[in-house]
TILUM-413810 format. One record per atom (N, C-alpha, C): atom name; y, z, x. Coordinates in Angstrom, 3 decimals, decimal comma. Last residue first. Example, Ala and Ser with C-alpha at 12.3 -4.5 7.8 and 13.67 -1.06 7.14 Angstrom:
BEGIN
<N; <-2,250; 7,080; 12,850>>
<CA; <-1,060; 7,140; 13,670>>
<C; <0,030; 7,870; 12,900>>
<N; <-5,690; 7,800; 13,190>>
<CA; <-4,500; 7,800; 12,300>>
<C; <-3,300; 7,800; 13,200>>
END
This chain:
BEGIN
<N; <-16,507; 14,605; 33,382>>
<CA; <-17,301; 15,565; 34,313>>
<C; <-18,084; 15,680; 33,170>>
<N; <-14,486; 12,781; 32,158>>
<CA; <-15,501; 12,748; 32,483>>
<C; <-16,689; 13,482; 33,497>>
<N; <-12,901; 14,574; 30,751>>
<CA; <-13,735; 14,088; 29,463>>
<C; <-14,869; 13,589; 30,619>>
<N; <-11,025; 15,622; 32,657>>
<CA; <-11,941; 16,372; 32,423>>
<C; <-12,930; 15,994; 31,564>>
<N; <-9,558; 12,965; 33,054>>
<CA; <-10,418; 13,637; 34,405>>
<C; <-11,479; 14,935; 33,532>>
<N; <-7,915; 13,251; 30,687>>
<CA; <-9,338; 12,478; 30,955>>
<C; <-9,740; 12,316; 32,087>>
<N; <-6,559; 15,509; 31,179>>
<CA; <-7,623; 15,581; 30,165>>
<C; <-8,248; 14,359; 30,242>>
<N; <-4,541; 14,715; 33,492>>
<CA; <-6,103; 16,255; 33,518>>
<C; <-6,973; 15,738; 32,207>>
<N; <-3,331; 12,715; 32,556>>
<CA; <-4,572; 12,290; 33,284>>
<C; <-5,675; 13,913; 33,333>>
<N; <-1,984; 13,683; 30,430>>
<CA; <-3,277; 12,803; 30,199>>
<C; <-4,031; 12,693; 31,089>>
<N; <-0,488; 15,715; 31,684>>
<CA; <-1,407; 16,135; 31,134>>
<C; <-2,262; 15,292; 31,173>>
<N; <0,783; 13,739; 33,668>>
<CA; <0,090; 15,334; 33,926>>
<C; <-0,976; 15,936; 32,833>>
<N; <2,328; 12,938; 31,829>>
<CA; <1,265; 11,751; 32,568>>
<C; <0,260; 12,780; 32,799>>
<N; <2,558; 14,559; 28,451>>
<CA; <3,461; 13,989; 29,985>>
<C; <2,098; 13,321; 30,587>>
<N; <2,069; 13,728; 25,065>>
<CA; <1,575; 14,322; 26,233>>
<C; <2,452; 14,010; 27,370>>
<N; <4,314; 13,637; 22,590>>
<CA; <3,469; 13,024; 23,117>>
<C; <3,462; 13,833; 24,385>>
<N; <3,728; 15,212; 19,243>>
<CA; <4,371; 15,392; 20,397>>
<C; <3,426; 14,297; 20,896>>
<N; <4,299; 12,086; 16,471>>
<CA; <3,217; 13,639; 17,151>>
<C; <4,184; 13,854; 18,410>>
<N; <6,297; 11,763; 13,245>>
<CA; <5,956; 11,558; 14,920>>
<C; <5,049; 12,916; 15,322>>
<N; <4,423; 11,740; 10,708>>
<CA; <5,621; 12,605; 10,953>>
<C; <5,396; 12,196; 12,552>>
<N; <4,430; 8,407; 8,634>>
<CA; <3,967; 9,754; 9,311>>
<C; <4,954; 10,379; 10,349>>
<N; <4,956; 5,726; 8,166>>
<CA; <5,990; 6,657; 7,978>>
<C; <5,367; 8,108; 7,795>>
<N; <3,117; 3,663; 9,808>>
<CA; <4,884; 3,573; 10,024>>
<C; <5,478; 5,362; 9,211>>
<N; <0,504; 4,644; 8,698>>
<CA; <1,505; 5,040; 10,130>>
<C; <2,779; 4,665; 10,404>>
<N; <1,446; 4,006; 5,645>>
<CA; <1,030; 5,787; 6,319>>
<C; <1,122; 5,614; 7,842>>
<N; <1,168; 1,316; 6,018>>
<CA; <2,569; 2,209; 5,442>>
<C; <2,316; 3,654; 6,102>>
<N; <-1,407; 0,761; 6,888>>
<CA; <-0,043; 0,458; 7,639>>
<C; <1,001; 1,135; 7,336>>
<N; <-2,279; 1,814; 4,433>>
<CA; <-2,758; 2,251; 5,701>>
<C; <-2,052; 1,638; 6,625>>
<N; <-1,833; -0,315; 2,568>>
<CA; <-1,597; 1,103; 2,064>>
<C; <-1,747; 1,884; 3,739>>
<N; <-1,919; -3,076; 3,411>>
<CA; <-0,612; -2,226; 3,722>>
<C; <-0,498; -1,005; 3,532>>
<N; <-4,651; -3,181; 5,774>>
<CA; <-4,242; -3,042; 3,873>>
<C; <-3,204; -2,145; 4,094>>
<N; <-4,460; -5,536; 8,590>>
<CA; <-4,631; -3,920; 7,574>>
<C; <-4,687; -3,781; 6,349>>
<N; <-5,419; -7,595; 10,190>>
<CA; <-4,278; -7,334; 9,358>>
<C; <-4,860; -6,458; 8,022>>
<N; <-7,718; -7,752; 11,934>>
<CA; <-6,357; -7,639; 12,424>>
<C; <-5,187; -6,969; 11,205>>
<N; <-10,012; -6,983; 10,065>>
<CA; <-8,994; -6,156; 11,177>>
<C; <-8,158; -6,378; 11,800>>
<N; <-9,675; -8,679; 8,759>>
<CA; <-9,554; -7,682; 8,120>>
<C; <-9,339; -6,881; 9,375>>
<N; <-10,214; -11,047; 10,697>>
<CA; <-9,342; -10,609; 9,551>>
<C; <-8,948; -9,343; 8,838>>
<N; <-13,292; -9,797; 11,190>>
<CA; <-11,875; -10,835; 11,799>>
<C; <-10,677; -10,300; 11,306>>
<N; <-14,209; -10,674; 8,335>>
<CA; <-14,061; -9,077; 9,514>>
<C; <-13,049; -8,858; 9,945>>
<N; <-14,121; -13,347; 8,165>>
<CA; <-13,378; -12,444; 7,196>>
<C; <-13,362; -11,031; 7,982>>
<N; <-15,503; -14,114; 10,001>>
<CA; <-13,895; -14,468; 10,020>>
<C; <-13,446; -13,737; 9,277>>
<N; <-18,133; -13,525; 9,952>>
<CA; <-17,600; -12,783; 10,825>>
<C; <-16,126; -12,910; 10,814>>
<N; <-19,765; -12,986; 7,127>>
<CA; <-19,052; -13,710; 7,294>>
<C; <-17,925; -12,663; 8,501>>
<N; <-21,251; -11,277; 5,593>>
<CA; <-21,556; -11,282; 7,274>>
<C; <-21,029; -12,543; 7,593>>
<N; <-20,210; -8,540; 2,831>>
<CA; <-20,552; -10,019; 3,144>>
<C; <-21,229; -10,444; 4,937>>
<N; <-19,094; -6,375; 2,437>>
<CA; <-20,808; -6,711; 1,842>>
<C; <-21,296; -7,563; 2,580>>
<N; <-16,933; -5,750; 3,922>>
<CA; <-17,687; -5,375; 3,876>>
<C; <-19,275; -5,493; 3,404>>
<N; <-15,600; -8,260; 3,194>>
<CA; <-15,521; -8,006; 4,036>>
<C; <-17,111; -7,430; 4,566>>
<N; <-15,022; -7,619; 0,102>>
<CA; <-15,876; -8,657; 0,705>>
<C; <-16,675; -8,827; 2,075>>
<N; <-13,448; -5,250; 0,313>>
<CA; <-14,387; -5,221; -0,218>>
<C; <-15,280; -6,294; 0,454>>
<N; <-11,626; -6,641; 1,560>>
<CA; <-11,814; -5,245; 2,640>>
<C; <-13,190; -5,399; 2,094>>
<N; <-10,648; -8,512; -0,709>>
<CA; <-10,995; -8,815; 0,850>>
<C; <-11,923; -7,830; 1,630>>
<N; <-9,799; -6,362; -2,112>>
<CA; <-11,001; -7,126; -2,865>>
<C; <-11,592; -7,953; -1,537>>
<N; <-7,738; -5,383; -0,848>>
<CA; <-8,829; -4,210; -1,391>>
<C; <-10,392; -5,352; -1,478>>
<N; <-5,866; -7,494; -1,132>>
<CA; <-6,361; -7,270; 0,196>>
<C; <-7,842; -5,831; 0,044>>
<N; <-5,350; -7,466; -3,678>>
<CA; <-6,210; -8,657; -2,633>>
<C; <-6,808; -8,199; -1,983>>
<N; <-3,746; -5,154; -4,212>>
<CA; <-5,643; -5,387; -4,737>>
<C; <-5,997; -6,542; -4,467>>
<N; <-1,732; -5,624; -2,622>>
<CA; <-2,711; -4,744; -2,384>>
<C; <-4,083; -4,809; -2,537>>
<N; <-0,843; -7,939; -3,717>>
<CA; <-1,628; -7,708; -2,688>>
<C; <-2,309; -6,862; -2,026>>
<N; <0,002; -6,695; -6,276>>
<CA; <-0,823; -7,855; -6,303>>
<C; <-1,369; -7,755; -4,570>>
<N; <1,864; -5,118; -4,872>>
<CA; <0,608; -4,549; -6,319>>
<C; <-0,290; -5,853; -5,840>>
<N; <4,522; -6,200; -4,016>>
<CA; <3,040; -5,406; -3,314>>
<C; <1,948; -4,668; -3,976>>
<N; <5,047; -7,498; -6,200>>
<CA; <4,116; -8,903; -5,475>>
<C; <3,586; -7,481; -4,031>>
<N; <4,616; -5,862; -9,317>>
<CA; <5,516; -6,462; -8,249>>
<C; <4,587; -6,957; -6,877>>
<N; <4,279; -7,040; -12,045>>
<CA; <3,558; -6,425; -11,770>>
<C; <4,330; -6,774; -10,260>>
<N; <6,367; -5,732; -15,376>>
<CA; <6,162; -7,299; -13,894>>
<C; <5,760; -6,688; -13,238>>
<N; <5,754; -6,117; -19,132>>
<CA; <5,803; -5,392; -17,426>>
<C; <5,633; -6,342; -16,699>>
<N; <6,755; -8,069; -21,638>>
<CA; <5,923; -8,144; -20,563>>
<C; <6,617; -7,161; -19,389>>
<N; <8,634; -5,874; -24,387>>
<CA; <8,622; -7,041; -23,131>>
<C; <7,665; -7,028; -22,504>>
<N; <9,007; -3,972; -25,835>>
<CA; <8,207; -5,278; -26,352>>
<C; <8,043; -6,082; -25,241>>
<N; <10,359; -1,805; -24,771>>
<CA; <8,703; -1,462; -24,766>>
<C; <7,964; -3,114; -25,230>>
<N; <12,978; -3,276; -25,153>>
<CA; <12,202; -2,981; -23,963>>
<C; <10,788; -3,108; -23,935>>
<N; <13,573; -2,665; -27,682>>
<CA; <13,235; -3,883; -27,522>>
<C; <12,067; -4,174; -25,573>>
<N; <14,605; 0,077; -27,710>>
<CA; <13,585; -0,489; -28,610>>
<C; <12,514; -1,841; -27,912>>
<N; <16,661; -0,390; -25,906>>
<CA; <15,497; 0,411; -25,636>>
<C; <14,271; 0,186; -26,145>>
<N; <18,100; -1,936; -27,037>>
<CA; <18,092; -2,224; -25,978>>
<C; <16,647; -1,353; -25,471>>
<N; <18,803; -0,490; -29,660>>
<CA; <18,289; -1,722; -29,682>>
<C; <17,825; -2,009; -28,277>>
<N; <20,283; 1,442; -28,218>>
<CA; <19,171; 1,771; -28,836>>
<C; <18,317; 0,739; -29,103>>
<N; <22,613; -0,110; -26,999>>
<CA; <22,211; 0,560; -26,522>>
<C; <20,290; 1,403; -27,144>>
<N; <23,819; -1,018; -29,784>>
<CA; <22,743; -2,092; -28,731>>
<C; <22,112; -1,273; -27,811>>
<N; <23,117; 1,485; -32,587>>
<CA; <23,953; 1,231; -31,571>>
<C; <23,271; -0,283; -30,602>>
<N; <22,329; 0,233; -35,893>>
<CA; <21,785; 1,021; -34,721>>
<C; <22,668; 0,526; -33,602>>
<N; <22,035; 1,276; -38,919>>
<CA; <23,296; 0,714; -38,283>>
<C; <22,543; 0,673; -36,813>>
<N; <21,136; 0,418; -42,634>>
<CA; <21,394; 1,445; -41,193>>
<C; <22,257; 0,410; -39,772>>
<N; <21,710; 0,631; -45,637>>
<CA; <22,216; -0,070; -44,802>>
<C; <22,164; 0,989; -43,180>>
<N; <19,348; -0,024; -48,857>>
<CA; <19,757; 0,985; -47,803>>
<C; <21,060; 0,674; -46,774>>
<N; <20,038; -0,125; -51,798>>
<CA; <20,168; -0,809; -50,583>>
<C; <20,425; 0,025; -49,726>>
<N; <18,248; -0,437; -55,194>>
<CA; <19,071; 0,308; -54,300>>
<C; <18,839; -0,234; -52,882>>
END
């Protein structure tokens, strides 16, 4: 006896999906560079890599100040009273 099933491409299409290689997208990959840098950074006393690491951020912490909520900003009036008063 013969079975015969049928499956839409649309289902085939799905199926076939889960078989494919995931693509890991190129701000994944630098992220965990730049983690493994920060890391190095840190153990190491190589002053260029420091260097480095502070000029150019780990995008996770660049992203959070580009898209944080704006602060009020102070008038001149204020800043200068409050750092006339930081130094008394």
């Amino acid at each position: 006896m013969t079975q015969i099933l049928t499956v839409s491409a649309t289902t085939a299409g799905y199926a076939m999906d889960q078989l494919k290689p995931q693509r890991v997208t190129r701000n994944t990959v630098l992220e965990e560079n730049m983690r493994a840098l920060v890391d190095k950074a840190a153990q190491g006393d190589d002053y260029r890599i420091r260097a480095f690491v502070n000029v150019v951020q780990p995008p996770a912490l660049a992203l959070y100040f580009l898209t944080m909520k704006p602060q009020n900003q102070a008038t001149l009036q204020e800043t200068l009273d409050a750092y006339l008063s930081t130094e008394a």
